[in-house]
C-alpha positions, 0 to 999 in steps of 0.5 A: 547493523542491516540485517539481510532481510532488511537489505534484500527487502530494500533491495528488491523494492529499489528495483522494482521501482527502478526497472518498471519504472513504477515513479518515473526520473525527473516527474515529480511524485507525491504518494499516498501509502494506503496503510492497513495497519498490518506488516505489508503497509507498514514494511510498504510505509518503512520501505518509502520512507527510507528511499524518499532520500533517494528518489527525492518524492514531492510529498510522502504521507500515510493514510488510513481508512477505518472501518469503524469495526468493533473488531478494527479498534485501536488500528488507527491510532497504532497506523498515526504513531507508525506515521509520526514514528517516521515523521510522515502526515496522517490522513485518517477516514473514517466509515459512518457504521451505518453506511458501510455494509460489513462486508469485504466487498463493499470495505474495499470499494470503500477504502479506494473510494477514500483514498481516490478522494485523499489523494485527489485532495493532497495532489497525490498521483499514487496510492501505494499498497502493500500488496506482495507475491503472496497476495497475488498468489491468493489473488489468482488461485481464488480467481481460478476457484471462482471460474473466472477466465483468462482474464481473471488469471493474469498477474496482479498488476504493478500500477494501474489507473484508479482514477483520472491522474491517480493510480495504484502502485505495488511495488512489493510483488516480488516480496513475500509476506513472509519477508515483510513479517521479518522485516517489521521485527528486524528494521 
């Protein structure tokens, strides 16, 4: 049996996809999920997984970037078994410790730095994130603490152009975190 969070998760992601137009009909896709390790990614990775019967993607496949954190160990090996558990490829990046500052900023440039190069690699044409209403939420309130204008306060974009024929997708905007924490335990 579904449960309703499961179903009403799905449900909103198949329509987000399908009313903005996020993987358009009849152009052939091939997606990376940018997988953290975290519930997003992963309900972002379960979701994709799911719904690749039914939009018919080219090529499906997770990838990590591991910081090399002390703190960070063990995530990739729990990010393969998430991608083996759904028979997905696994693409894994991992920092030289001395090269990457410690610092959100630069771990975030980083990663979408690895994922424009993996995606250009494996023909990808969309990076997918597990970004919800709750990120874009805290997204904008530090924006407004920062000062940083009109510009700084629009909404978090659903796709936008991370690099040429590469772009990033989230398609989970209207998904709470709260929603993917359950969805992780009930699917």
């Amino acid at each position: 049996m579904v449960e309703p969070v499961v179903r009403s998760v799905l449900s909103r992601v198949r329509r987000a996809i399908e009313s903005r137009v996020l993987f358009p009909l009849g152009e052939q896709h091939r997606i990376l999920v940018a997988a953290s390790g975290g519930r997003d990614s992963l309900c972002i990775g379960s979701i994709l997984c799911e719904l690749q019967r039914e939009f018919k993607w080219d090529y499906l496949a997770v990838a990590h970037c591991d910081h090399a954190w002390p703190m960070d160990a063990g995530v990739s090996e729990h990010v393969r078994a998430f991608a083996d558990s759904k028979h997905l490829p696994f693409h894994l990046e991992i920092a030289d410790q001395n090269s990457l500052s410690q610092t959100e900023t630069a771990a975030r440039a980083w990663r979408y730095k690895c994922l424009v190069r993996l995606a250009n690699t494996h023909q990808c044409d969309s990076i997918v994130t597990g970004h919800t209403m709750s990120d874009a939420v805290e997204t904008l309130i530090l924006n407004a603490v920062r000062g940083s204008g009109a510009a700084g306060l629009g909404a978090m974009a659903w796709q936008r152009e991370l690099a040429p024929a590469v772009r990033v997708v989230r398609p989970m905007l209207e998904v709470k975190r709260s929603e993917t924490a359950a969805f992780t335990t009930q699917s």
